[in-house]
C-alpha positions in Angstrom: 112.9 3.7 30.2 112.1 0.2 30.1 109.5 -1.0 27.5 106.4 -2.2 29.3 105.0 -5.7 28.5 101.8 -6.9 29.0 101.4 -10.8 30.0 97.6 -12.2 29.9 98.1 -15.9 30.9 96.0 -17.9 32.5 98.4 -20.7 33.8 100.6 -19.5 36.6 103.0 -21.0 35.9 104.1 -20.3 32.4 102.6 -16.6 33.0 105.8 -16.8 35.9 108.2 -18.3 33.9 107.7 -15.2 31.0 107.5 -13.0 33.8 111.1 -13.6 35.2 112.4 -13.9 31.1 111.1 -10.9 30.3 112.5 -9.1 33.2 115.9 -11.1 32.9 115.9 -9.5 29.4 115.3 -5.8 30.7 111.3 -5.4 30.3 108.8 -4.5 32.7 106.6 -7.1 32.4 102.9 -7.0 33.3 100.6 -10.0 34.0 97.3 -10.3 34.2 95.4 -14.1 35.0 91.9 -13.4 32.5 90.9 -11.0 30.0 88.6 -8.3 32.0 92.1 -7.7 34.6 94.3 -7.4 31.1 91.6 -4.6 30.0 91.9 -3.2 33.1 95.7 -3.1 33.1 95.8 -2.0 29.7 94.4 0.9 30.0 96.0 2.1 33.6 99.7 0.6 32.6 99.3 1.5 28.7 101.7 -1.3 27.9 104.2 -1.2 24.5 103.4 -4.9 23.5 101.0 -7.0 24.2 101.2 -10.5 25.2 98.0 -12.2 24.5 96.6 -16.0 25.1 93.7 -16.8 23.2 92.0 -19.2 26.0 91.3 -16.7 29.1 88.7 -16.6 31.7 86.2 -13.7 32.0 87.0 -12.9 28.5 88.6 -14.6 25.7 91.7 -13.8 24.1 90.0 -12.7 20.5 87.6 -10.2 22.8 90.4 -8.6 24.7 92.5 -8.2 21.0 89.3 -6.8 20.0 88.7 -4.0 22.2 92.6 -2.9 22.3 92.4 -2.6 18.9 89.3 -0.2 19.4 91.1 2.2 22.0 94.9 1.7 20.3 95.1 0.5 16.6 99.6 0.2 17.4 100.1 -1.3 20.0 101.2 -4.9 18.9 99.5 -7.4 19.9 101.6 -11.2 19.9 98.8 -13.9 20.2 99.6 -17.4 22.0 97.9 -20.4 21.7 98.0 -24.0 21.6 95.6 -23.9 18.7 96.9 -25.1 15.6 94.3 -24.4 13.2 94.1 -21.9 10.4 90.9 -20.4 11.1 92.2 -19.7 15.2 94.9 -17.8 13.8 92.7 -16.0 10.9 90.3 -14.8 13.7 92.9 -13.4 15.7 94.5 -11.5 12.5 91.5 -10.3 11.5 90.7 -8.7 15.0 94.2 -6.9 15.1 96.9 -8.7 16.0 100.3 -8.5 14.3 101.3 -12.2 14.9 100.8 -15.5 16.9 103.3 -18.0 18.7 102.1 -21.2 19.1 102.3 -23.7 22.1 104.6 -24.8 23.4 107.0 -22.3 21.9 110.9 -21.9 22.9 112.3 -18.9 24.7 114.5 -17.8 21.3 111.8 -17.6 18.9 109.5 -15.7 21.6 112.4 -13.4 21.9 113.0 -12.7 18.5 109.3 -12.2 17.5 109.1 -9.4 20.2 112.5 -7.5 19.5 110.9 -7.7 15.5 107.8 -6.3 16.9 109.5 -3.5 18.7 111.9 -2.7 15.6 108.7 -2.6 13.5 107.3 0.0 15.8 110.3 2.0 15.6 110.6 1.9 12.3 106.7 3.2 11.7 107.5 6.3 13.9 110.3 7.3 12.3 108.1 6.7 8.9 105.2 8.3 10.4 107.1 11.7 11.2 107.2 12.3 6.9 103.7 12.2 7.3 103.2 11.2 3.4 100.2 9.7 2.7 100.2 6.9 -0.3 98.1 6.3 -3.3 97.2 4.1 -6.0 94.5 3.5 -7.8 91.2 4.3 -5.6 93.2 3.2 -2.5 94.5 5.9 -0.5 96.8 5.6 2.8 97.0 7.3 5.8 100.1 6.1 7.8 99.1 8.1 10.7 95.4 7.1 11.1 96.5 3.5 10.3 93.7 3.6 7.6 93.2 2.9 3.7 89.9 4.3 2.1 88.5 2.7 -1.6 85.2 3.4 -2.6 84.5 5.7 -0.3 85.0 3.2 2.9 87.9 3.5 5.6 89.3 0.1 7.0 92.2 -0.1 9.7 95.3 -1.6 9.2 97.8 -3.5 11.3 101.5 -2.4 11.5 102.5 -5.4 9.3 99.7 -4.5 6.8 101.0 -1.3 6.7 104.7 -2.1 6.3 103.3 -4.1 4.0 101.8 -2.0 1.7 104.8 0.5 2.3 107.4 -2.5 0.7 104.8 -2.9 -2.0 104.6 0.7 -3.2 108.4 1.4 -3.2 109.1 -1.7 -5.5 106.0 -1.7 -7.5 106.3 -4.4 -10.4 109.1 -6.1 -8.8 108.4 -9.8 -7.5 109.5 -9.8 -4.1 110.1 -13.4 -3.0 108.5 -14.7 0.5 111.6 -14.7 2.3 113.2 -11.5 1.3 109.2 -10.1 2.5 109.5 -11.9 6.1 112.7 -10.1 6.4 111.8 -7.0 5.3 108.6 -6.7 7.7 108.9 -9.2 10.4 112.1 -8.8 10.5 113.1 -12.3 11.5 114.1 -15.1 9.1 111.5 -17.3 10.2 112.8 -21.4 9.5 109.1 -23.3 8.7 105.7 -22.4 6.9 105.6 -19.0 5.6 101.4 -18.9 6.2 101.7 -15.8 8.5 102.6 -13.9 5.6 100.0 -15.6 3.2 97.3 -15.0 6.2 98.5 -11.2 6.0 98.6 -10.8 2.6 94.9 -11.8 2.5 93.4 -9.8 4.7 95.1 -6.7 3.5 93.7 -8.2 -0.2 90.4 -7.6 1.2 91.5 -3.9 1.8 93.1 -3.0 -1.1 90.8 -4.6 -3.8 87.5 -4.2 -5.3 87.3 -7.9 -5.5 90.5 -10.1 -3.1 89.5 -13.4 -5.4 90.8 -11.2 -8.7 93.2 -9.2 -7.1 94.8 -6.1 -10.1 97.1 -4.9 -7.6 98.6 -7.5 -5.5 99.3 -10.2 -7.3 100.4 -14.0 -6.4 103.5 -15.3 -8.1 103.2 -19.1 -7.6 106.2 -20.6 -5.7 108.0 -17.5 -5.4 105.8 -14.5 -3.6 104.0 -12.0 -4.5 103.9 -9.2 -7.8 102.2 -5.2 -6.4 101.0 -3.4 -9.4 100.1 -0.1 -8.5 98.6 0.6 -11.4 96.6 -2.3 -13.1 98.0 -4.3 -15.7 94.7 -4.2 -17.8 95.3 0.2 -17.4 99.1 -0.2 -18.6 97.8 -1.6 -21.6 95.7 1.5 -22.6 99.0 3.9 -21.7 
């Protein structure tokens, strides 16, 4: 069965050029011209990725991420936009999706994102079906609710905060450079800025920790990655 992708793109024709790509590489793609038909094919198509410009009629591009994340929290999403900014891809993070693609983008790196997107999804069902759930600290996972709890509050996560936090937790107190991270989760060895990781690793900061601006379990190593310490180094101390 083919995997079914979803196309909301405003411009015809670049929403027909991914069309006949995507079918060229054996998906079924979907397209939809503004944000209320993506909705609407969304949830009558139930897509397996998720194509998403940020500038739309009808609705914009951060409002349809926002209420697919509400009705499917796995599903991943791939924002595109011509945006550059930080804050633009920030606010499309922080509603849910797993990654953007900038304009104008070439046809290998748009490929490669989704075949990463679809071996992370893979991977989390085969993860999901042991069904553990993880602790440290006050932070408790549930893989299959896509949740964390702390302090008695539940907030979702992405797939890639989730893999994430899975890497973390089964190499606790081991510095894990950037590029050796981007592998692991996103599963392509990306050739420019590693921000996408650094964007990630913040929100899920704001997750994990009591307070994200003195993180004591996910730690920054400057120039090299990131530290996880699942239990704090101030508690080690007392052991």
């Amino acid at each position: 069965m083919k995997d079914r992708i979803l196309i909301v793109e405003d411009e015809s024709p670049l929403a027909d050029g991914l069309r006949d790509l995507l079918a060229g590489e054996g998906y079924l793609p979907l397209v939809a011209a503004d944000g209320r038909q993506a909705l609407e094919l969304f949830r009558r198509r139930k897509p397996d990725l998720v194509l998403l410009d940020v500038m739309l009629p009808e609705k914009s591009g951060y409002e349809v991420c926002r209420e697919i994340r509400k009705e499917d929290p796995r599903v991943p999403i791939l924002m595109l936009t011509a945006k550059g900014e930080e804050l633009d891809r920030i606010a499309g993070l922080e509603l849910g999706a797993d990654d953007y693609i900038v304009k104008p983008f070439g046809v290998g790196e748009l490929l490669a994102r989704i075949r990463a997107a679809f071996r992370r999804v893979h991977s989390r069902v085969e993860a999901e079906e042991e069904r553990e759930a993880l602790a440290f600290g006050e932070v408790r996972v549930d893989p299959r609710r896509m949740e964390c709890t702390r302090g008695g509050h539940s907030y979702p996560l992405t797939t890639r905060e989730l893999a994430l936090l899975r890497l973390f937790i089964a190499r606790d107190e081991e510095v894990l450079d950037r590029a050796t991270l981007l592998d692991q989760v996103w599963g392509v060895r990306y050739e420019g800025t590693t921000r996408t990781l650094d964007q990630h690793v913040a929100q899920l900061r704001k997750k994990i920790e009591e307070d994200p601006s003195h993180p004591v379990h996910l730690h920054t190593v400057h120039g090299v990655g990131y530290r996880f310490s699942s239990i704090p180094r101030s508690a080690r101390r007392g052991l």
